[in-house]
C-alpha positions as CSV (number, residue, x, y, z in Angstrom):
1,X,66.9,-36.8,-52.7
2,X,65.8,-37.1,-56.5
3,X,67.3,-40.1,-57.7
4,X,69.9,-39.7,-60.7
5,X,68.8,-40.7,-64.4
6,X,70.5,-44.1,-64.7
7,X,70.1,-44.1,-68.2
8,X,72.3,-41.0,-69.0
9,X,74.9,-41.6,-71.7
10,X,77.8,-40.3,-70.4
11,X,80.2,-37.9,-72.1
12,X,84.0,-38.2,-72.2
13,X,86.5,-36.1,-72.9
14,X,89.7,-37.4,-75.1
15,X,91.5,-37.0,-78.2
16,X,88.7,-38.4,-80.3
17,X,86.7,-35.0,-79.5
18,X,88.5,-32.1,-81.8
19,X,87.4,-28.5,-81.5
20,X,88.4,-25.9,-84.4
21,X,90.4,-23.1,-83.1
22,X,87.0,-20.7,-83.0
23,X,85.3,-23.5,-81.6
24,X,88.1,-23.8,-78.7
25,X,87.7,-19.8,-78.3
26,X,84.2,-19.6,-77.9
27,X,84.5,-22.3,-75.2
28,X,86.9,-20.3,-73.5
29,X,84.7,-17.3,-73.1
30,X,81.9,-18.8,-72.3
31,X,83.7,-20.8,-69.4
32,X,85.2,-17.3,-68.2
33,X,81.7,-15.8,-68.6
34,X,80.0,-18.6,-66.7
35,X,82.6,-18.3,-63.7
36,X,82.5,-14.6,-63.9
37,X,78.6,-14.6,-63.5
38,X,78.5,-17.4,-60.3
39,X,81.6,-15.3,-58.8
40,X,79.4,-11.9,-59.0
41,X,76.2,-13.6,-58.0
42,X,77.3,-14.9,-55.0
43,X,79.1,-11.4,-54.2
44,X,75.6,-9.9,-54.7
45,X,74.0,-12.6,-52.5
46,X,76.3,-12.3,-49.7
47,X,76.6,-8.5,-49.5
48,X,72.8,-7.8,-49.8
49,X,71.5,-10.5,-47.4
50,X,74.0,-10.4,-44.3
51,X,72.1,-7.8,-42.6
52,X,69.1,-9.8,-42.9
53,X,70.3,-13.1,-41.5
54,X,71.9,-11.2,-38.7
55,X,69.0,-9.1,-38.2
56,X,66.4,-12.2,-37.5
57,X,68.3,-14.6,-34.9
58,X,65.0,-16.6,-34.2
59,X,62.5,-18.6,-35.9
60,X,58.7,-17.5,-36.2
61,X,58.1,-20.0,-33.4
62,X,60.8,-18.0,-30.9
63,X,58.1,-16.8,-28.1
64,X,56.6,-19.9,-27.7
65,X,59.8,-21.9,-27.4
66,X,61.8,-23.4,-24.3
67,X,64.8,-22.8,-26.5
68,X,63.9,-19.0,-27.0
69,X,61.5,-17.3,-24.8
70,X,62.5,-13.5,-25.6
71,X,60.9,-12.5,-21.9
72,X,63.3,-14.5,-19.9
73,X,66.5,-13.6,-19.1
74,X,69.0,-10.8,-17.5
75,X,69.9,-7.1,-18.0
76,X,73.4,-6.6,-19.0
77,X,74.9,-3.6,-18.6
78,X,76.5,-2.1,-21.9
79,X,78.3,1.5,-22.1
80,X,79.3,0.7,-25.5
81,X,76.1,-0.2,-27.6
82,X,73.6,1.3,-25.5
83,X,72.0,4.7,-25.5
84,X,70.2,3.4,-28.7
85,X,70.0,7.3,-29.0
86,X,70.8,10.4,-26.8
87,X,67.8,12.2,-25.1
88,X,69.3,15.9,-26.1
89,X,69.3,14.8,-30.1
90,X,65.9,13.4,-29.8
91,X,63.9,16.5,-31.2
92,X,60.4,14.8,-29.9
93,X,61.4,13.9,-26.6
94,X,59.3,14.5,-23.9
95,X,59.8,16.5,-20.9
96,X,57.9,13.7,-18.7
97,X,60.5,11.3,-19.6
98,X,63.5,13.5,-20.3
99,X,65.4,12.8,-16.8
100,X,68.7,13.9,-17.5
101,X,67.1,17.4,-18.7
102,X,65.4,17.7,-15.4
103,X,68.7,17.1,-13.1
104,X,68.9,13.4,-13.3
105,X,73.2,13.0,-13.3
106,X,73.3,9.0,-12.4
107,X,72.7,8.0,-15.8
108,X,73.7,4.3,-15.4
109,X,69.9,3.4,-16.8
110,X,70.5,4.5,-19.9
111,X,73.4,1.3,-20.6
112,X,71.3,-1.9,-19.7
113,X,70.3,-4.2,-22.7
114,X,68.1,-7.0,-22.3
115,X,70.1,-10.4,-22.8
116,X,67.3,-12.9,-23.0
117,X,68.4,-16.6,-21.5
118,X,69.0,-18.8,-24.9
119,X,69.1,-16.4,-27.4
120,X,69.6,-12.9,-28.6
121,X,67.3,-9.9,-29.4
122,X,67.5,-8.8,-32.7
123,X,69.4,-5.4,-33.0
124,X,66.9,-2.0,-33.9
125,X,67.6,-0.9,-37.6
126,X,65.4,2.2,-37.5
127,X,66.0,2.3,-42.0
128,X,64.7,-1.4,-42.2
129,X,61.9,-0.1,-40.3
130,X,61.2,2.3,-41.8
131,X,61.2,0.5,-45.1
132,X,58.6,-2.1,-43.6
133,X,56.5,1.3,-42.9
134,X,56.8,2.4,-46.3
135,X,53.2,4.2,-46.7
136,X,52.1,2.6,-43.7
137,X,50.6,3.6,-40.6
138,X,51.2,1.9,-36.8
139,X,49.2,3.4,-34.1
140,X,49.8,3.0,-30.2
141,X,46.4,2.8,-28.6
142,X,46.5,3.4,-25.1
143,X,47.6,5.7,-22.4
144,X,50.9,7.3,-20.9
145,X,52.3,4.3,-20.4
146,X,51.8,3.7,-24.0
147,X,52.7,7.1,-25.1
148,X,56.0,6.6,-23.6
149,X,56.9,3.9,-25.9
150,X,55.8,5.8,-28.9
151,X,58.1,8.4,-28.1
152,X,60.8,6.0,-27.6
153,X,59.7,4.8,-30.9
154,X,60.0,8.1,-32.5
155,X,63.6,8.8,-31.0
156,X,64.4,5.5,-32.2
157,X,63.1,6.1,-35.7
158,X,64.4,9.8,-35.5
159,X,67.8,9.3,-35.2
160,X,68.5,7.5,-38.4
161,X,66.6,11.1,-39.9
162,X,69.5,13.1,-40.6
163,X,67.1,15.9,-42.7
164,X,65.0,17.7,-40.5
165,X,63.3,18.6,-43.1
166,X,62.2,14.9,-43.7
167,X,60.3,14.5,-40.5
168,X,57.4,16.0,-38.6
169,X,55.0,15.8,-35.9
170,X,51.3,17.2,-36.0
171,X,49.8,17.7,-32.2
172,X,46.8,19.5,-32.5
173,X,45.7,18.9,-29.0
174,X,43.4,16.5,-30.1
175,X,43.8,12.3,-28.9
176,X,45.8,11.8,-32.1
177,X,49.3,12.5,-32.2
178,X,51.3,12.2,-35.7
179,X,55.1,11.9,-36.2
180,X,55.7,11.4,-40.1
181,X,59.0,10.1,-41.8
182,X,60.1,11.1,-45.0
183,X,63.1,10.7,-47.1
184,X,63.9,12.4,-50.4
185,X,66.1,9.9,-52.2
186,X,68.1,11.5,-54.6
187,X,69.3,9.1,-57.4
188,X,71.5,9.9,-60.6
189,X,70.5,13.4,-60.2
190,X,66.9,12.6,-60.6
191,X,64.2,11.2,-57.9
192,X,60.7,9.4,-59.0
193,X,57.1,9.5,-57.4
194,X,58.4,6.2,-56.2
195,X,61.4,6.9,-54.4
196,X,60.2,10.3,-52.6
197,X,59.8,9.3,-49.2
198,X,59.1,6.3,-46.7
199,X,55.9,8.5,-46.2
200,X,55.9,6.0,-42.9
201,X,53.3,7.5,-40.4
202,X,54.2,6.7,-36.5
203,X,50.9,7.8,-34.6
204,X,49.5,7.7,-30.7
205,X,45.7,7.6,-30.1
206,X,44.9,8.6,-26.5
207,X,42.4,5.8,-25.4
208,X,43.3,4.9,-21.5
209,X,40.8,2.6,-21.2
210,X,40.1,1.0,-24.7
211,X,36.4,1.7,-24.6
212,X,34.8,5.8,-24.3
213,X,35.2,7.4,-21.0
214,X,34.9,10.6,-19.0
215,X,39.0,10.5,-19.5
216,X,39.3,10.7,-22.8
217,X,40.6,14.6,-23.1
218,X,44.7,13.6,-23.8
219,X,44.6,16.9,-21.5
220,X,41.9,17.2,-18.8
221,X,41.8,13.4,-17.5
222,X,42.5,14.1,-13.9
223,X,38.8,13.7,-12.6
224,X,37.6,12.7,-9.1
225,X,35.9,9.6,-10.4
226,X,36.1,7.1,-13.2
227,X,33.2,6.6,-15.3
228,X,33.4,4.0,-18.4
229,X,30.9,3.2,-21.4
230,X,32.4,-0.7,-21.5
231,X,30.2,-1.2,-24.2
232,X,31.2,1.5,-26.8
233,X,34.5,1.8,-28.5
234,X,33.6,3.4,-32.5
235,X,33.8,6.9,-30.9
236,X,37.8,5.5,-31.0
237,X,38.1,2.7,-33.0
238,X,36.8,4.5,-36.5
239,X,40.7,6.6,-36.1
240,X,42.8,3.2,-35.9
241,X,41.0,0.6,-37.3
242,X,42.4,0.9,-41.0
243,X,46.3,1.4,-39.3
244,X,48.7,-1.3,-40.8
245,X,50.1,-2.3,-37.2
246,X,48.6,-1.4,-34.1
247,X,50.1,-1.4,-30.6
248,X,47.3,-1.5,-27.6
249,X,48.0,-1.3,-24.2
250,X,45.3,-0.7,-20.9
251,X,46.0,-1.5,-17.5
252,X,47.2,1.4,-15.1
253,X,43.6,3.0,-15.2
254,X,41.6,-0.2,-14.2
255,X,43.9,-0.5,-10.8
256,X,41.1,0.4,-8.5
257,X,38.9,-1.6,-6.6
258,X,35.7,-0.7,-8.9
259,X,35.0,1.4,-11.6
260,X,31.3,3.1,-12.3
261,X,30.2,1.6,-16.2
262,X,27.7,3.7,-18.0
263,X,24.9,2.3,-20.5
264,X,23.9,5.4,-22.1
265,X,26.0,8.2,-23.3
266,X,27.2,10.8,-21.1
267,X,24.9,13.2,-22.6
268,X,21.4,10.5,-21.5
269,X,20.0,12.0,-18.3
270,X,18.2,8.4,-18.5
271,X,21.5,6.2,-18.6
272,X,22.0,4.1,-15.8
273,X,25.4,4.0,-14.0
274,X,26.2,1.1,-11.9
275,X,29.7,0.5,-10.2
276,X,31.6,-2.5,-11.2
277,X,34.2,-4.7,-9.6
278,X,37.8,-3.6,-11.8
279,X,38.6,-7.4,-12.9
280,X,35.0,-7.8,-14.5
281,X,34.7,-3.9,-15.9
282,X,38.1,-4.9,-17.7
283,X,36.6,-8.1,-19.1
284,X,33.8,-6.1,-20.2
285,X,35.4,-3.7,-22.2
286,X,38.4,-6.2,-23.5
287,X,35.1,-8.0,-24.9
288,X,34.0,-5.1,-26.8
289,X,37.5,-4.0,-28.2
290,X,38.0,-8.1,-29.3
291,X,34.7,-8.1,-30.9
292,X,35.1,-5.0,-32.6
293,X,38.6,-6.3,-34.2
294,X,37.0,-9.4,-34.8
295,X,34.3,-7.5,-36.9
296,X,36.2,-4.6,-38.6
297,X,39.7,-5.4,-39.0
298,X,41.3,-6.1,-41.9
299,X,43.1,-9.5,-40.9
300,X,45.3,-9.5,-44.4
301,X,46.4,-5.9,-43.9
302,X,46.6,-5.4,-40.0
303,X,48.8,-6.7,-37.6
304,X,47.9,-6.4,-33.8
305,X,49.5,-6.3,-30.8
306,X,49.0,-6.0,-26.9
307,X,51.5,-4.6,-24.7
308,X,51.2,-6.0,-21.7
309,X,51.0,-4.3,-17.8
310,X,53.7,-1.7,-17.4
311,X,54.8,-2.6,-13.3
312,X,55.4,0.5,-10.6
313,X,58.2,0.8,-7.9
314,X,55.8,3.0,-5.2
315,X,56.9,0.9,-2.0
316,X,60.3,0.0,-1.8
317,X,59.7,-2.4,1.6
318,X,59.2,-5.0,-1.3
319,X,63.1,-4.8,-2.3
320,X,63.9,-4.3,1.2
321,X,64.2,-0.7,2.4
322,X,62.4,1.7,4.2
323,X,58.8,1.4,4.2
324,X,58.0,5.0,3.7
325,X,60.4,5.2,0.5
326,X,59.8,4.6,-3.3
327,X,61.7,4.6,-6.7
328,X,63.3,8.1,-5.3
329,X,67.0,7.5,-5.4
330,X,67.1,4.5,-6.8
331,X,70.5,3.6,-8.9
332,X,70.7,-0.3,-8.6
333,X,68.1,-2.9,-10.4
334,X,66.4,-5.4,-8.5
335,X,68.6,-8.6,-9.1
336,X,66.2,-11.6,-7.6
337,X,65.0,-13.1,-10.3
338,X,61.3,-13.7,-10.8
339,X,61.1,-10.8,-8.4
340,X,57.1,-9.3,-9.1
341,X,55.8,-6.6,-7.2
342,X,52.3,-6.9,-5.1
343,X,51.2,-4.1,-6.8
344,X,51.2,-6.5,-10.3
345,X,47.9,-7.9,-11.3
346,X,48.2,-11.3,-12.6
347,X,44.5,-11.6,-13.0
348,X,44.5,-8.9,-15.1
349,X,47.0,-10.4,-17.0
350,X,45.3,-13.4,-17.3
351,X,42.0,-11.6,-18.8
352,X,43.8,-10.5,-21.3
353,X,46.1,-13.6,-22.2
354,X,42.2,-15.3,-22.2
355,X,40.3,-12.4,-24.7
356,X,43.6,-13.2,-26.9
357,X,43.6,-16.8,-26.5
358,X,39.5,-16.5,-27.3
359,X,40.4,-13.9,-30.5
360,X,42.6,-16.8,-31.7
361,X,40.0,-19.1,-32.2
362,X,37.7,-16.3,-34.1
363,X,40.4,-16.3,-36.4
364,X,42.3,-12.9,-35.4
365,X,45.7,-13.2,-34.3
366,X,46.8,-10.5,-31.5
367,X,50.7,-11.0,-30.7
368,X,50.8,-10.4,-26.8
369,X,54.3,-8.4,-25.5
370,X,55.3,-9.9,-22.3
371,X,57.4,-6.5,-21.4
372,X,56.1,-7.0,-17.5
373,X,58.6,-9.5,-15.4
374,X,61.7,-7.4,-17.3
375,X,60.7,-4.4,-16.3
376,X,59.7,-5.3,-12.9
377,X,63.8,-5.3,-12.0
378,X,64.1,-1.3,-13.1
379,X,62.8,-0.1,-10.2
380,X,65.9,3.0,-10.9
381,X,64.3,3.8,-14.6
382,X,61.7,5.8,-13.3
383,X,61.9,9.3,-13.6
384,X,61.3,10.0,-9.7
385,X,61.8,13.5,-9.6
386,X,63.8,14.3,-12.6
387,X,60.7,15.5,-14.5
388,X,58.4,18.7,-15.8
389,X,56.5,19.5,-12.9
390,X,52.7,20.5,-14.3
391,X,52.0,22.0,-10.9
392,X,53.4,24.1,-8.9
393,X,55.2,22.3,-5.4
394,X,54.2,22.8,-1.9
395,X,57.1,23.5,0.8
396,X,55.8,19.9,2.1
397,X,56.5,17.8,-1.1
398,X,59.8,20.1,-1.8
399,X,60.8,18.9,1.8
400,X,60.1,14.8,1.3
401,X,60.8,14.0,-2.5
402,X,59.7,10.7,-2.5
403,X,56.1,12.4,-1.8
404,X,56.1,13.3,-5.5
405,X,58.3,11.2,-7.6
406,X,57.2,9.7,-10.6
407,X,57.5,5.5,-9.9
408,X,55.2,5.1,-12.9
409,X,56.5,6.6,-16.1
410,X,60.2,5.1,-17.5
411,X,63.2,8.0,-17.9
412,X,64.7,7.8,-21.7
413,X,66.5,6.5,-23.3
414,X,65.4,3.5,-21.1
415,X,62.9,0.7,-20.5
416,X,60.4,1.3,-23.9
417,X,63.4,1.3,-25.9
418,X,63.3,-2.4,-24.9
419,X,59.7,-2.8,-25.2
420,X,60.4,-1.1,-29.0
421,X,63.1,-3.9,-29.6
422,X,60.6,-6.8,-28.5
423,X,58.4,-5.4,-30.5
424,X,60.8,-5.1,-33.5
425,X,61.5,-8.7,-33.2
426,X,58.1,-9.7,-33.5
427,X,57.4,-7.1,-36.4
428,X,60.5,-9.1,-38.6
429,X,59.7,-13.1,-37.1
């Protein structure tokens, strides 16, 4: 504490001090001035800064703490807060992931919020969002998995867009996919080049496996084997690199035992194609996305993030039921905690908790999403069957549903709309 002037003369107040009857007046008001000023202040000051304080629960230290760890704790189920949104308003939904458009009735996943153990998650406000995106761009790098929780971003973001008119999405076919948010604020009957629009731009680059590969069409993907350039990335990286925030995920497509790497381009009769075990292919091309970050991104403008391995429910012996059954059916969570499936890599995870770790000390700071042991109890989020069918069925898979139901993918509203929250939490820490 500063210690008080000891030497102050003090002032007292008797009947030797006389005021003239203007000088008593002017007192006055400037008393009932003075009190009228702190009074409106503090008004101000409360009204404008509650939705902040109860917006951030957690200090910038949260993930790391005993106290708060934001990926341990319990689903709750909650009718009354939760849908964050409704999957018919959602104007970009997608018919992969809209479940109760494609006969899904049980809608029970819809209600679960994530209650981590000693503290709370931060409630999504789409407008203070949008605010923070003010002219900014945040791209999701990555693949369907990925996709998924950009378009449970863009319901999200969506829903607090009453103007259709004030929001679009440009899908040319191409890997990039733009949703844009704009507001026309209309103020005193007059609006300024400033108050237009958030002019917020919510993107998703189709990049499966970080690096170039033969499945890089967002459309034609589906090819009998996997070849991958672990050593090239600009081909990709020159349409995210300036972004503001960017969200990366890969996983899902290094889950086989090897993968064939190229050195060459696909177009060198003379490049030599060797295959790879999956564990060191991903450390190869985890090398070349942290090195091109480390070289090309703007560290004061862009923050990054890593999403980490999405799990699947595809044999349902591991929760105890038949062996020949998967996520088809499913209403109930899995409610053993810790539970992880055998089909979860944690060596995959650790190669990427390691590139991070090894970014840190290069000075670039990647914020890692630990999304995988909460979602590993939703094995009834899936979409299963309740989904647009690209192909047409076989009497076969029509006769044993589990043969084709969709274990991978998360129904919405669901599971990314928690991923979305994490991920709010850390944007406002």
């Amino acid at each position: 504490m500063v210690a008080r002037n000891q030497n102050m003369v003090a002032i007292t107040w008797g009947a030797s001090v006389k005021f003239s009857n203007v000088q008593f007046f002017v007192s006055l008001l400037l008393a009932v001035f003075l009190v009228t000023a702190v009074y409106i202040a503090r008004e101000y000051v409360t009204f404008n800064m509650i939705p902040v304080a109860l917006d951030v629960t957690f200090s910038s230290s949260v993930h790391e703490s005993d106290q708060c760890n934001l990926f341990s704790g319990k689903w709750v189920f909650d009718n009354t807060s939760y849908p964050l949104y409704k999957e018919k308003e959602c104007k970009f939904m997608s018919d992969q992931l809209a479940c109760n458009k494609f006969g899904r009735q049980d809608l029970s996943y819809q209600y679960w919020r994530w209650q981590p153990h000693h503290c709370d998650l931060p409630r999504f406000n789409a407008t203070r969002l949008l605010e923070e995106l003010r002219n900014k761009r945040m791209v999701f790098v990555g693949d369907s998995l990925n996709r998924g929780q950009w378009v449970s971003m863009v319901c999200l973001l969506d829903s607090s867009i009453h103007d259709p008119n004030m929001k679009l999405m440009n899908n040319t076919g191409s890997n990039l996919i733009i949703f844009k948010a704009l507001i026309l604020i209309n103020f005193v009957g007059w609006i300024s080049d400033e108050m237009k629009g958030y002019n917020a731009s919510i993107e998703f680059y189709w990049e499966p496996l970080l690096v170039e590969s033969n499945s890089d069409d967002p459309v034609n993907h589906r090819l009998p084997e996997r070849i991958v350039r672990t050593q090239s990335i600009e081909k990709h990286a020159k349409v995210w690199t300036d972004a503001n925030i960017l969200v990366f995920n890969s996983y899902l497509w290094w889950k086989q035992p090897h993968i064939k790497v190229l050195w060459g381009s696909f177009k060198d009769e003379n490049g030599i194609c060797k295959e790879v075990e999956n564990l060191r292919s991903y450390e190869m091309a985890l090398k070349t996305w942290s090195d091109w970050l480390e070289i090309h991104v703007d560290r004061a403008k862009t923050r990054l993030f890593f999403i980490s391995m999405s799990p699947i429910h595809e044999k349902a012996e591991e929760w105890g039921v038949s062996s020949d059954q998967n996520c088809y059916s499913e209403t109930d969570l899995i409610t053993k905690e810790g539970y992880t499936s055998n089909e979860t890599d944690p060596n995959m995870m650790r190669i990427v908790e390691n590139t991070i770790d090894e970014l840190k000390t290069r000075g670039v700071k990647v914020e890692f999403i630990n999304i995988t042991q909460l979602s590993e109890y939703r094995k009834e989020g899936h979409p299963s069957i309740y989904r647009k069918q690209w192909g047409a069925l076989s009497e076969e898979q029509l006769s044993n549903p589990s043969s084709y139901s969709d274990c991978i993918h998360w129904c919405l509203p669901g599971v990314p709309d928690v991923w979305n929250e994490l991920l709010y939490a850390y944007i406002f820490q």
